[in-house]
C-alpha distance (Angstrom), angle and dihedral (degrees) to the residues before:
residue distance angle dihedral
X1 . . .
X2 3.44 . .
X3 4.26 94.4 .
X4 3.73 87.6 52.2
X5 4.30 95.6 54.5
X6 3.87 92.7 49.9
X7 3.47 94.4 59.4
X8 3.90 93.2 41.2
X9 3.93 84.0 50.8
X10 3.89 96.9 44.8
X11 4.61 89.3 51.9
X12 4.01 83.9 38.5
X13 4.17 93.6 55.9
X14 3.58 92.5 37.2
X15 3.73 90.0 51.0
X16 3.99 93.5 50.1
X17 4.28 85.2 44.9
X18 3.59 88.1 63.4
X19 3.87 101.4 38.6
X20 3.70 85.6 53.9
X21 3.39 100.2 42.0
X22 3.97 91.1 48.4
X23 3.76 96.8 -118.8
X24 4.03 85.7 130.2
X25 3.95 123.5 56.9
X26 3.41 123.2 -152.5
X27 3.72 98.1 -174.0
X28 3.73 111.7 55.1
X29 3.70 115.1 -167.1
X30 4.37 113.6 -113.1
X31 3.83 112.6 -102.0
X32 3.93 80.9 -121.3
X33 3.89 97.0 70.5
X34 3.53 120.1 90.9
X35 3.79 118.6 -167.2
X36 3.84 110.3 -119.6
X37 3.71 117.0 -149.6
X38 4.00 119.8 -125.8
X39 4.07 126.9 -156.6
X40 3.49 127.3 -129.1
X41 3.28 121.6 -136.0
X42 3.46 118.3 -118.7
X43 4.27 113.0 -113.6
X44 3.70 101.4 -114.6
X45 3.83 90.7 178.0
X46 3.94 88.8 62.4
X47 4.22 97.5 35.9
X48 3.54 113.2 139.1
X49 4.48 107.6 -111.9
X50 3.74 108.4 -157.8
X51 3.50 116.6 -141.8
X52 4.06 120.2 -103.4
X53 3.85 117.8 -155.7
X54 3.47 134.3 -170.6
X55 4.07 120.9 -105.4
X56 4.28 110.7 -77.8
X57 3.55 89.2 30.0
X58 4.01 122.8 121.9
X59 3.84 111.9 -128.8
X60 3.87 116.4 -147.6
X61 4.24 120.9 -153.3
X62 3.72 120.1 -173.1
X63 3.71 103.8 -166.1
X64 4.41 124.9 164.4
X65 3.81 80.4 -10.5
X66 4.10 93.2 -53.2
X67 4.21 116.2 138.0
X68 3.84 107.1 -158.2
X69 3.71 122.8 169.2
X70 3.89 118.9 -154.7
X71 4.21 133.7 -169.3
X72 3.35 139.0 169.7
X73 4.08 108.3 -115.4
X74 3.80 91.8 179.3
X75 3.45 156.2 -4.2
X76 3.61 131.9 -164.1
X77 4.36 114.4 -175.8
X78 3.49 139.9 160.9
X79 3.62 119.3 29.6
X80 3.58 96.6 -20.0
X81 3.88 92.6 55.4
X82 4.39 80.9 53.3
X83 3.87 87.1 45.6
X84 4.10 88.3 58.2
X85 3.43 96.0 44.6
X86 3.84 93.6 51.8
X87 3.78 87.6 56.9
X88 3.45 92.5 51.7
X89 3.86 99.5 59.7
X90 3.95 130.9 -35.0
X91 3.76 84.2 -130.3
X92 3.53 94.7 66.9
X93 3.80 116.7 122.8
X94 3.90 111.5 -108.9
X95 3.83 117.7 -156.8
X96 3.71 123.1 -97.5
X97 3.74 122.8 -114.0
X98 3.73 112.2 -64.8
X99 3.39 93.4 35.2
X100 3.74 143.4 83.1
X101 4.04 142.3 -165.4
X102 3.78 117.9 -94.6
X103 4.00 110.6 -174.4
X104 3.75 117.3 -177.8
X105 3.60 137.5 -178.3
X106 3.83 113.3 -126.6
X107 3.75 118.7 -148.3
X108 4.02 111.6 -168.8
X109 3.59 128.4 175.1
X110 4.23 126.6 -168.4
X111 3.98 91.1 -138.8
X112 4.01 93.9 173.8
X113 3.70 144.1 -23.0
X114 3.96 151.4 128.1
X115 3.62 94.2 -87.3
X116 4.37 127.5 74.4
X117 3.96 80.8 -134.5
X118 3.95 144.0 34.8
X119 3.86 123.4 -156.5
X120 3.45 123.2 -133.4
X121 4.14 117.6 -151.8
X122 3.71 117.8 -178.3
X123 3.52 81.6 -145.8
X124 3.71 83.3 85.1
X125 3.56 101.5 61.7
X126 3.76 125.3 82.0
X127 3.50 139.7 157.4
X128 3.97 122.3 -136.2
X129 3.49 127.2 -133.6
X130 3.82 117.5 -170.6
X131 4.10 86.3 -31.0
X132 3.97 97.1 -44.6
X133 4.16 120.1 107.4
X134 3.75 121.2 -128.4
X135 4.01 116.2 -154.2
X136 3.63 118.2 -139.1
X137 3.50 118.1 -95.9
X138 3.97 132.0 -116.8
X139 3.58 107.0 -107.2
X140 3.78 143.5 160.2
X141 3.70 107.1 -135.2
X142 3.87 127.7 -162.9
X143 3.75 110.2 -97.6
X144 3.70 98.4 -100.9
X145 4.16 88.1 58.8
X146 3.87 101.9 72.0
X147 3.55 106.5 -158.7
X148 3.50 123.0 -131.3
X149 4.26 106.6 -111.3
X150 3.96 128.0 165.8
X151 3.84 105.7 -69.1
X152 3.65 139.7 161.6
X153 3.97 117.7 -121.6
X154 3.84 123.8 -159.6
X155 3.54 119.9 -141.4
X156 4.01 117.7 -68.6
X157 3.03 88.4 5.8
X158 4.24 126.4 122.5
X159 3.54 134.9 -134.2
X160 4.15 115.6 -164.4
X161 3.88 110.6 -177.9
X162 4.07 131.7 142.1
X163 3.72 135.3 -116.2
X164 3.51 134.2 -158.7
X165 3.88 121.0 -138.2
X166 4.22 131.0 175.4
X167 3.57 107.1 -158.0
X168 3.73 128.5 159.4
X169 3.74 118.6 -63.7
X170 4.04 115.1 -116.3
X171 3.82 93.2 26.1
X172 3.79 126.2 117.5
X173 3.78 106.3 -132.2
X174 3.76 134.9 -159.8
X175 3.98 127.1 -151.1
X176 3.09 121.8 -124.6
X177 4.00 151.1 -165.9
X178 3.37 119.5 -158.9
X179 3.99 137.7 154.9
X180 3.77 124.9 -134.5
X181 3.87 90.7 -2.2
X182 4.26 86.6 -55.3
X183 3.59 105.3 116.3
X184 4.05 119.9 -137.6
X185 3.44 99.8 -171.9
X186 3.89 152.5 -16.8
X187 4.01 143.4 -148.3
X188 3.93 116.4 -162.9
X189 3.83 115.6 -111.6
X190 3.84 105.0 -146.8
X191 3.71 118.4 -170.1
């Protein structure tokens, strides 16, 4: 009698384990429900505010434990901005009416991190017009504008190179740095 209770005991024990441990559903959902998905609102009270500083000043991003420093070491607009790119290449783009070429010269600095080396994408540098980003624009510059490409910076170390913007004409602008289209911070371009 006594082989035939263990077993009995052992399926009964391993049955309540499961029931308690809600491995076994009593109430299964109807084939006719659907699952409807609900958004979450975004936390405005915790919303990251990127920093906006005036024109000569050095803007500092901490990002995954990088320090970077960034400044504007020139800017070239109106027509001599179209005057450079000319001499670059007649195949240039030129901007379409309403707008006009910005070019500036990018200053950034790997401060501090975990890494020997920080990348710098141009992809990361936009300008803002009335709260929309501009991407750089492919350009062939004249060999005494460097343009700004994809590079790897060491620590300390400095990497000057230009960028060519067309923005709407008339309208203030301000730089700015931003990663995966959320900008981290911004210095005022004043022309």
């Amino acid at each position: 009698m006594l082989k035939k209770l263990i077993p009995t005991a052992v399926i009964l024990i391993l049955a309540l384990m499961m029931l308690s441990s809600g491995c076994i559903i009593n109430n299964p959902v109807p084939a006719t429900q659907t699952p409807t998905a609900t958004s979450t609102p975004f936390p405005t009270a915790t919303q990251f505010v990127p920093s906006v500083l005036e024109q000569g000043s050095t803007l500092e991003i901490s990002r995954n434990g990088d320090l970077i420093q960034i400044s504007i070491d020139g800017k070239r607009f109106g027509q001599d901005a179209l005057d450079i790119l000319a001499k670059g290449s007649v195949k240039n783009p030129a901007p379409i009416a309403g707008e006009e070429a910005v070019l500036l010269k990018l200053k950034t600095k790997y401060i501090s991190g975990a890494g020997a080396s920080f990348v710098i994408n141009p992809d990361s540098y936009e300008i803002y017009v009335k709260g929309v980003g501009h991407d750089a624009v492919s350009v062939v510059l004249p060999d005494e504008y460097k343009t700004l490409t994809k590079t790897n910076i060491l620590k300390n170390a400095e990497y000057s190179a230009w960028l060519v913007y067309f923005v709407p004409k008339g309208e203030n602008e301000d730089f700015g740095y931003d990663v995966n289209e959320e900008p981290l911070g911004f210095i005022k371009v004043n022309y």
